[in-house]
C-alpha positions in Angstrom: 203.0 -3.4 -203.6 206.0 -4.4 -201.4 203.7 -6.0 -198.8 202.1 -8.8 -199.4 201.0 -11.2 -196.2 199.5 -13.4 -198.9 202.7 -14.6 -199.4 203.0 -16.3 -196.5 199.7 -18.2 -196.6 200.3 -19.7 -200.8 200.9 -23.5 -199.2 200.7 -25.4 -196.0 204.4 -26.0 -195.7 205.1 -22.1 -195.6 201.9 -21.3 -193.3 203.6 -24.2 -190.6 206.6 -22.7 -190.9 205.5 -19.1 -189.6 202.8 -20.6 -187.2 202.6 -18.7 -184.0 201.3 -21.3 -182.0 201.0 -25.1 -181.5 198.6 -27.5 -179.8 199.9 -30.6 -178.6 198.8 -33.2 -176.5 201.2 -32.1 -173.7 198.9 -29.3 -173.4 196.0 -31.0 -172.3 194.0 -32.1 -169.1 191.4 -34.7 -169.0 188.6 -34.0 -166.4 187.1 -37.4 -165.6 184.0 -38.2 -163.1 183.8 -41.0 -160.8 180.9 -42.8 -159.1 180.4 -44.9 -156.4 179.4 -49.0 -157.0 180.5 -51.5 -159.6 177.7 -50.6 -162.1 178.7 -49.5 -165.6 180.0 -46.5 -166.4 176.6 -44.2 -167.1 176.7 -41.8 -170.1 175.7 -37.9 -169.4 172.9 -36.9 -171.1 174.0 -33.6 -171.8 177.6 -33.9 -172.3 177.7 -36.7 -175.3 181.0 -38.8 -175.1 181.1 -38.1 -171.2 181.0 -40.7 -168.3 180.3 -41.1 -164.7 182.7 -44.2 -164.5 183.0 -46.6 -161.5 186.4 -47.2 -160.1 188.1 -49.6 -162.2 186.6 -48.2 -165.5 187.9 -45.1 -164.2 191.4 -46.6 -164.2 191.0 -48.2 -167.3 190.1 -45.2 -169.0 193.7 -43.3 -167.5 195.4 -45.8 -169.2 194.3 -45.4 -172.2 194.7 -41.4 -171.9 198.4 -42.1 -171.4 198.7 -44.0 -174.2 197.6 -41.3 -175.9 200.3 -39.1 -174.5 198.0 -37.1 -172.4 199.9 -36.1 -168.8 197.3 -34.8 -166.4 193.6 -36.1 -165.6 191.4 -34.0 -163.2 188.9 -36.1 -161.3 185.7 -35.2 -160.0 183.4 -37.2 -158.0 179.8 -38.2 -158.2 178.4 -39.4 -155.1 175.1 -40.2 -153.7 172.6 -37.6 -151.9 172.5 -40.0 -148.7 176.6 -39.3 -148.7 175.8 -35.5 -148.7 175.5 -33.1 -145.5 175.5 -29.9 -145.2 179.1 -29.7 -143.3 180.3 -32.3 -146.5 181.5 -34.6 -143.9 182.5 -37.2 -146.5 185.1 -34.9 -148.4 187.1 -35.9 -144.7 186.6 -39.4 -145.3 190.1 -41.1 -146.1 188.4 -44.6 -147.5 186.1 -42.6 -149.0 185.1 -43.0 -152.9 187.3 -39.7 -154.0 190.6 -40.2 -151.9 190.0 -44.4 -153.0 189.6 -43.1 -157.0 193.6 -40.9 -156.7 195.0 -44.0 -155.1 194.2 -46.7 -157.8 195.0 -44.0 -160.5 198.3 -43.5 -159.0 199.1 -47.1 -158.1 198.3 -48.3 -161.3 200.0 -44.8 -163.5 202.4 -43.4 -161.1 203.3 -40.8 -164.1 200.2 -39.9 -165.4 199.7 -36.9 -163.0 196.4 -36.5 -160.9 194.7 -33.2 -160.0 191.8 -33.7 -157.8 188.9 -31.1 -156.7 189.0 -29.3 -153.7 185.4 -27.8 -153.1 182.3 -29.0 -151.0 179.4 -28.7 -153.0 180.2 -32.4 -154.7 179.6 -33.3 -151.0 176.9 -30.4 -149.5 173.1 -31.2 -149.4 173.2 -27.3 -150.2 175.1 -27.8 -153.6 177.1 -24.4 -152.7 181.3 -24.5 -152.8 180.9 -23.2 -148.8 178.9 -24.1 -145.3 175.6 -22.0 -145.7 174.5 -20.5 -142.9 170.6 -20.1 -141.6 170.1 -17.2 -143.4 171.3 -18.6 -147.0 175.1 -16.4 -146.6 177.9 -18.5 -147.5 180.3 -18.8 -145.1 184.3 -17.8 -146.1 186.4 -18.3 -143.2 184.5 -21.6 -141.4 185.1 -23.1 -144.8 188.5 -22.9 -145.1 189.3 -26.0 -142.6 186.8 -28.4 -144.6 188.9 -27.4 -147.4 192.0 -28.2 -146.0 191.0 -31.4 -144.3 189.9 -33.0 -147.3 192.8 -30.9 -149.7 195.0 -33.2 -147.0 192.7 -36.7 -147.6 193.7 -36.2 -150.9 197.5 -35.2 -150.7 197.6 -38.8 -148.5 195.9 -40.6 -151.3 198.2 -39.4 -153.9 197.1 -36.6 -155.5 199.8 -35.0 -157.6 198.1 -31.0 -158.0 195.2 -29.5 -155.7 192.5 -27.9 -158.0 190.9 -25.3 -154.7 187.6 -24.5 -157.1 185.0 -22.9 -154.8 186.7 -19.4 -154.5 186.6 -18.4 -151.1 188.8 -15.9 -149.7 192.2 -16.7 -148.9 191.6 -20.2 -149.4 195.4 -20.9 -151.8 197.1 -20.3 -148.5 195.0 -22.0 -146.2 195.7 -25.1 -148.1 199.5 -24.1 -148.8 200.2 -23.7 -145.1 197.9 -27.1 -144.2 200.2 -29.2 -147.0 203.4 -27.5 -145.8 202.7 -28.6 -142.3 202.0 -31.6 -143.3 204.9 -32.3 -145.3 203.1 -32.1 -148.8 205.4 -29.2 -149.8 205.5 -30.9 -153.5 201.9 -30.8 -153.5 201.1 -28.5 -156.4 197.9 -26.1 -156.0 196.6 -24.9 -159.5 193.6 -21.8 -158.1 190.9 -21.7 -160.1 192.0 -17.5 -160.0 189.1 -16.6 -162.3 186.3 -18.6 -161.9 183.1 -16.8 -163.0 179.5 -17.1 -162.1 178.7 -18.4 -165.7 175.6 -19.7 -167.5 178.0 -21.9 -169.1 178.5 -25.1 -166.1 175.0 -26.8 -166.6 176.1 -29.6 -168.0 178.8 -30.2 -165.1 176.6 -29.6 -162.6 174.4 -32.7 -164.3 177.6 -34.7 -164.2 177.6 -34.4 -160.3 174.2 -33.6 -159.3 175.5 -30.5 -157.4 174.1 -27.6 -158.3 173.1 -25.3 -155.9 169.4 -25.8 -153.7 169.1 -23.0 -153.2 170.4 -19.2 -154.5 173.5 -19.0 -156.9 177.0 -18.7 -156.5 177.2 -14.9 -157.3 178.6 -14.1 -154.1 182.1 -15.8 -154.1 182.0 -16.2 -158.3 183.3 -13.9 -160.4 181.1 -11.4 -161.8 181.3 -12.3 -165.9 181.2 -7.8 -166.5 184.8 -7.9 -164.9 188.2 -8.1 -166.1 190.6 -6.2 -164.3 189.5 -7.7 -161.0 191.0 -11.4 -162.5 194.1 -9.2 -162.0 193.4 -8.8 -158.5 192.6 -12.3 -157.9 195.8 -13.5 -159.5 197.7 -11.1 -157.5 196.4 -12.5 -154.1 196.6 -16.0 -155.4 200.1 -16.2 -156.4 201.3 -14.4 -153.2 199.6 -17.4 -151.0 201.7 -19.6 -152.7 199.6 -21.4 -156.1 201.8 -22.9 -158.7 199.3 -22.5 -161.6 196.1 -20.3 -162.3 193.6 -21.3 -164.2 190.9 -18.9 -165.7 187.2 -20.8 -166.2 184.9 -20.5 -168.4 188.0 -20.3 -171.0 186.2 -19.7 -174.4 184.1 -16.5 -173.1 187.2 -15.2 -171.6 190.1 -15.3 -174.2 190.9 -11.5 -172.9 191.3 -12.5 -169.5 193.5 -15.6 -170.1 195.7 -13.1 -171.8 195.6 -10.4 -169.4 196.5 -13.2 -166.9 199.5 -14.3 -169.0 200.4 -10.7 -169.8 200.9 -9.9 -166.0 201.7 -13.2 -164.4 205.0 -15.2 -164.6 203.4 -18.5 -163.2 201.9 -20.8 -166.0 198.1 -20.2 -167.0 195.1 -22.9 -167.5 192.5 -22.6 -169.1 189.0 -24.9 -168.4 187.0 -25.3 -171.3 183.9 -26.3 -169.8 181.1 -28.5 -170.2 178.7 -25.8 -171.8 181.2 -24.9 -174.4 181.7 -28.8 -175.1 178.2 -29.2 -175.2 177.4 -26.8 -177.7 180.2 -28.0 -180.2 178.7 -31.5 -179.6 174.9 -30.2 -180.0 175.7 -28.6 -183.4 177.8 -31.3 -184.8 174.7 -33.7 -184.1 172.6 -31.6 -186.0 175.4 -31.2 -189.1 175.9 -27.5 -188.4 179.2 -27.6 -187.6 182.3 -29.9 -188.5 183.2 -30.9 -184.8 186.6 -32.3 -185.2 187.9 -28.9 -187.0 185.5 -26.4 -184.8 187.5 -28.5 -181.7 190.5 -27.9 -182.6 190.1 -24.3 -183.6 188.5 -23.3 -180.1 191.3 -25.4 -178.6 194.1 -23.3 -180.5 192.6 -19.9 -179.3 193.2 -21.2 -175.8 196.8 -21.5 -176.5 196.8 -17.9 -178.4 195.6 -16.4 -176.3 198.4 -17.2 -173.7 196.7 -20.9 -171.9 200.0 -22.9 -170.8 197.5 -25.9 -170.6 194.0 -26.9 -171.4 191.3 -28.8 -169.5 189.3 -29.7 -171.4 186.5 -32.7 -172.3 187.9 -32.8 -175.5 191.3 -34.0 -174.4 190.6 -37.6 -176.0 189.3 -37.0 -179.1 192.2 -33.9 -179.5 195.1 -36.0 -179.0 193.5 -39.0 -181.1 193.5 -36.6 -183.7 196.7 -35.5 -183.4 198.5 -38.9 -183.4 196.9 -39.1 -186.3 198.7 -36.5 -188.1 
């Protein structure tokens, strides 16, 4: 038997020398939520270790992901219903909690990078990513300006990459053209390419309180049967002008990060979302699983499978655990 891949595996220091890939803390992206008020930060129920934190906790809690070497935090705000309409007036608001959150981040950690949520249903009575008409359609072009009004707020505030997430049409250049005119032309945009209608967001959606009054988000999600339309997607999104693409859910969709990777030369993310981190956490409770080795396992396939970057809620405990090697 000439052939023997055993070989390779008989002891650690041979099995790191041919590894394929490599997770790091470069790779990841803390998404972080923020609420309004001085209270303490309050713990979500179903995403254990998760925070709606008030402003300066919030900027406390950057600082300590920098220590820890991470480089990128994605915020997401958590505002009142008596903030909410159902035009999302206060995603315009400049003094507004979201714009106020990417200021003190950045004037406190000018290089710890901020990517901040472009979408309206953190702000829309409705709970739907566009304005809903009388009939219950949502909208695609009369969005686009809400978009770019508050994708601008948050250029102004400091925001270091624009994370468009509701996936209406042409919505990459809208925002490309609004920040070029503007003069935000280093402004990054990472699209949210392939973001599909998944089962897998509950959790997020308790973070903000925004899911949907009414309907679902079927019609401007991706359908989770398709594949080769992610292709399409990408296509259209790096020809308006986005810097990264992201795939979301990312652990359901391994073959469509790599397809991504496999026909696109701009760098791909992948958002590992509050259902997957939930169940991880869920099983762990109940001794099923061993969390800290099931964590970095999911968190590896990301990166084999062609992610040039993770979001993910496990960003804090990951790179703990790899100073710690």
């Amino acid at each position: 038997m000439l052939s023997r891949p055993r070989r390779n595996r008989k002891n650690q220091a041979l099995r790191d020398l041919i590894c394929e890939n490599h997770l790091t803390t470069k790779d990841l992206i803390a998404p972080l939520f923020v609420k309004e008020g001085n209270d303490p930060r309050e713990p979500i129920a179903s995403m254990p270790g998760q925070f709606r934190y008030n402003l300066q906790e919030l900027v406390d809690e950057c600082g300590r992901l920098q220590e820890l070497g991470i480089p990128c935090v994605s915020l997401f705000p958590a505002l009142s219903d008596d903030l909410k309409d159902k035009k999302a007036t206060e995603s315009a608001n400049a003094q507004g909690l979201f714009p106020r959150a990417i200021q003190a981040v950045k004037e406190k950690y000018p290089d710890l990078l901020v990517m901040s949520d472009v979408a309206m249903d953190p702000y829309s009575s409705d709970g739907h990513d566009g304005l809903v008409n009388e009939r219950g359609d949502i909208l695609n072009d009369e969005t686009l300006p809400i978009l770019a009004e508050m994708t601008l707020i948050q250029a102004q505030a400091g925001s270091d990459i624009i994370g468009p997430s509701d996936m209406m049409d042409g919505r990459v250049g809208h925002l490309r053209e609004a920040l070029d005119n503007k003069g935000y032309t280093n402004t990054s945009i990472m699209a949210y390419t392939a973001k599909y209608a998944s089962s897998f967001y509950g959790p997020f959606r308790d973070a903000l309180e925004s899911a949907p009054k009414s309907g679902d988000k079927k019609t401007y999600q991706m359908d989770p049967s398709n594949g080769e339309e992610a292709l399409r997607e990408a296509k259209l999104d790096a020809e308006e002008g986005a810097d990264i693409l992201m795939v979301k859910p990312g652990l359901p969709y391994l073959d469509v990060i790599y397809r991504l990777k496999s026909h696109s030369d701009l760098p791909i993310a992948a958002y590992n979302v509050s259902g997957e981190y939930a169940m991880i956490k869920a099983a762990a409770e109940k001794g099923w699983l061993d969390e800290e080795k099931v964590m970095m396992e999911m968190l590896l396939s990301f990166k084999r499978a062609g992610a040039d970057m993770i979001l993910t809620y496990f960003a804090k405990d990951a790179a703990s655990l790899l100073a710690s090697r």
